[in-house]
C-alpha positions, 0 to 999 in steps of 0.5 A: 758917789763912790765910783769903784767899779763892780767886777761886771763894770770893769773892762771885759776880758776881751778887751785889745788890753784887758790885763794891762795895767797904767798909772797915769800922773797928769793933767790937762790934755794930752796925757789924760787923754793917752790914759782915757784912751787905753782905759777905753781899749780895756786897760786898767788905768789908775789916774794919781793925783794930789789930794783935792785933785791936780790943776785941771780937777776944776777946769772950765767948763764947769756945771752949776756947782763948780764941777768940771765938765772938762775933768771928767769928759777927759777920765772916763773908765779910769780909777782914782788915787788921791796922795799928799804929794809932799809925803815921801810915804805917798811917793813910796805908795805910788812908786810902788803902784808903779812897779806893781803895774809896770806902766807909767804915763805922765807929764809931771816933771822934777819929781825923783820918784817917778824918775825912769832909772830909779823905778827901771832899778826895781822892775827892769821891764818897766814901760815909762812914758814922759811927756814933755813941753819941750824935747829940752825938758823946758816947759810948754802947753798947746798954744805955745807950741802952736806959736811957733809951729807956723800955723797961727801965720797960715791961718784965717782971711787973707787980709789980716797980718796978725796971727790966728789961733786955733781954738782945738788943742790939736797938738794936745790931742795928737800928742795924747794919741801919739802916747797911747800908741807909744804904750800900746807898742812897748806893751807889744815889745815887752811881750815878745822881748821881755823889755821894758822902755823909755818913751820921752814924747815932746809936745812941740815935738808932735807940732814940728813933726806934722809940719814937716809930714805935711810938707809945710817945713820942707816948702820952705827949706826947699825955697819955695815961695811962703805960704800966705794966709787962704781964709776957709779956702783949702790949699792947693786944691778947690774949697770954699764956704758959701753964704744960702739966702737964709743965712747958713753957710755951707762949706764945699770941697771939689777934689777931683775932676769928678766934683768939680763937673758935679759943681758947676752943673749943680750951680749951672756955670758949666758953660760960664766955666768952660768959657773961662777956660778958654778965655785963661788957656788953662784945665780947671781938671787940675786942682792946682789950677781950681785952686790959683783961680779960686776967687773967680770960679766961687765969684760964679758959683755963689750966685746958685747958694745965694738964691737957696736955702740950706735945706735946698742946698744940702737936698742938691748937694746930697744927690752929687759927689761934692763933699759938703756940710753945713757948719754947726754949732756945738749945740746942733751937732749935740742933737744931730741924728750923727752923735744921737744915734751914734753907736760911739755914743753911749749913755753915761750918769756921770756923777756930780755932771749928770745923764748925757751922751758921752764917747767911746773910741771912734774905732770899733772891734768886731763892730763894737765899739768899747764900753763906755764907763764914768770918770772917778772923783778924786780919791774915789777909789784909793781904799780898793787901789790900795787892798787890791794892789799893794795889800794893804789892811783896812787899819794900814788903809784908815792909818794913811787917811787919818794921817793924811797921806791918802784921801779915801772916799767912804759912803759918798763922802770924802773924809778931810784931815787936818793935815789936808786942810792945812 
């Protein structure tokens, strides 16, 4: 299925971006997800990738038939250009898709024709964003970077002495919304200046910098004592998760006094509370404090979720103030009434996947929110990037398919040279 979009499936006029333009060379998380996210906000975003598609092209997870769910979970809205990227005429086509659009995103490194000040030669107001693993230009993915953050160290039971990973790329994600911030304000710029930018984002960059907002790094140079492990507690405040007799576990945070009263007369402790309080001459109106004696106090609530079931527990829970939810799989939350009846949610035929819910941007405009559209095959829709873009013929477009320098989808089907099979 060839997924050229109509003009009525293109980005609406209205769009916060409608009438800018990206070409976005990438894989994996963090830049596809800059581009997904602008094409979500109205941008025309043509992804580049090799023929047969780049290193994330046949991700896990994957359908039945080896296509990736992964893939195109991260490339909705976006439009497809396939190139042999060993051909100096492909890399003349995409420098020149560059120029024409005037935006660049990627994390491909060591390659001469994207290089900033070549391309900044020939259009001055370029905006060029490389993303990188390292600010040294030396490579790194999520879970490197993550290892030398800290917090595999700071994370999981309090007992373990060995690190602990966690399983979202959250340095991807940030990283990738750092990005299209990054274009969204050089766009901003180039209005009202007229000048073009450079933007070098580092991934391990994105880690350091929350470690040190959230005051993680300065906790240390200041001396203080090293944060150990506090397994599903949360820091410096009162959390816990809690076990229901049948089974479920439900996680509660009390950050305020407010909460906190709401607990313990929820789970009936009040007076086994105040009690403590005056037998350890402290305020439990403090979180700080809720926090040092947190083993004692979930030692009292438990016994209340030990006696009910989730559906009574989360019924009680609902009429107080406590922030609390009852953790889910990925199946579950898949058919909870938060998703299924979501307007962020929107249903997509995502050829090759099939039917499902798929996510718009979390924002809203207007109280829309952003038309959701299905991500591309590779090389779906190199023929119209090439008419529409740089002008090319029918014959010049079916020259470069058959000599191999562009892959153009026709009629559903992919036509494979030679050269491409080689």
């Amino acid at each position: 299925m060839n997924s050229t979009a109509s003009p009525d499936e293109l980005p609406s006029s209205t769009a916060p971006l409608a009438g800018v333009r990206v070409v976005e060379v990438s894989s994996f998380v963090a830049a596809p997800l800059c581009g997904m996210t602008l094409a979500h906000l109205g941008a025309d975003v043509i992804r580049v990738d090799p023929i047969g598609g780049a290193a994330d092209y046949h991700r896990w997870p994957l359908t039945a038939d080896d296509d990736s769910i992964y893939w195109a979970g991260l490339n909705k809205g976006k439009r497809s250009f396939a190139a042999d990227f060993k051909d100096p005429k492909a890399h003349q086509l995409i420098r020149d898709l560059i120029i024409d659009a005037g935006i660049l995103v990627t994390n491909a490194g060591g390659r001469a024709w994207l290089d900033y000040d070549e391309l900044a030669a020939i259009r001055p107001d370029l905006i060029h964003v490389q993303v990188l693993g390292r600010a040294d230009g030396t490579g790194a993915v999520d879970y490197t970077v993550n290892a030398a953050a800290g917090f595999p160290q700071v994370t999981g039971p309090e007992s373990l002495s060995t690190p602990v990973n966690h399983v979202l790329p959250a340095w991807d994600v940030s990283c990738g919304l750092y990005a299209a911030l990054s274009v969204a304000s050089a766009v901003y710029r180039r209005e009202i200046t007229g000048a073009g930018t450079k933007i070098v984002l580092p991934l391990e960059d994105v880690a350091f910098a929350t470690a040190g907002n959230l005051g993680y790094l300065a906790e240390a140079q200041l001396g203080l004592p090293a944060r150990g492990r506090v397994g599903n507690a949360v820091y410096g405040t009162y959390g816990s998760d809690f076990s229901t007799v049948d089974g479920a576990r439900i996680m509660i945070v009390a950050l305020t006094p407010r909460h906190f009263r709401d607990l313990t007369e929820l789970t009936g402790t009040t007076a086994a509370v105040a009690a403590l309080e005056g037998a350890l001459g402290v305020d439990f109106r403090d979180e700080g404090t809720r926090f040092k004696h947190r083993e004692v106090l979930g030692g009292l609530f438990a016994t209340w979720f030990r006696e009910h079931t989730a559906q009574q527990v989360e019924a009680a829970l609902d009429g107080t103030s406590i922030l609390h939810e009852r953790y889910r799989t990925f199946a579950e939350l898949a058919t909870d009434p938060r998703v299924t009846d979501n307007p962020m949610f929107q249903p997509i035929d995502q050829p090759r996947i099939g039917t499902h819910l798929a996510p718009s941007t979390p924002m809203s405009f207007d109280g829309q929110h952003p038309a959701v559209r299905p991500a591309p095959a590779n090389g779906d829709d190199t023929a119209a990037v090439l008419a529409e873009r740089l002008g090319l013929t029918q014959d010049e477009i079916d020259d470069l398919a058959a000599g191999g320098t562009v892959r153009i989808a026709a009629g559903g089907a992919v036509r494979i040279t030679d050269k491409e099979t080689e």
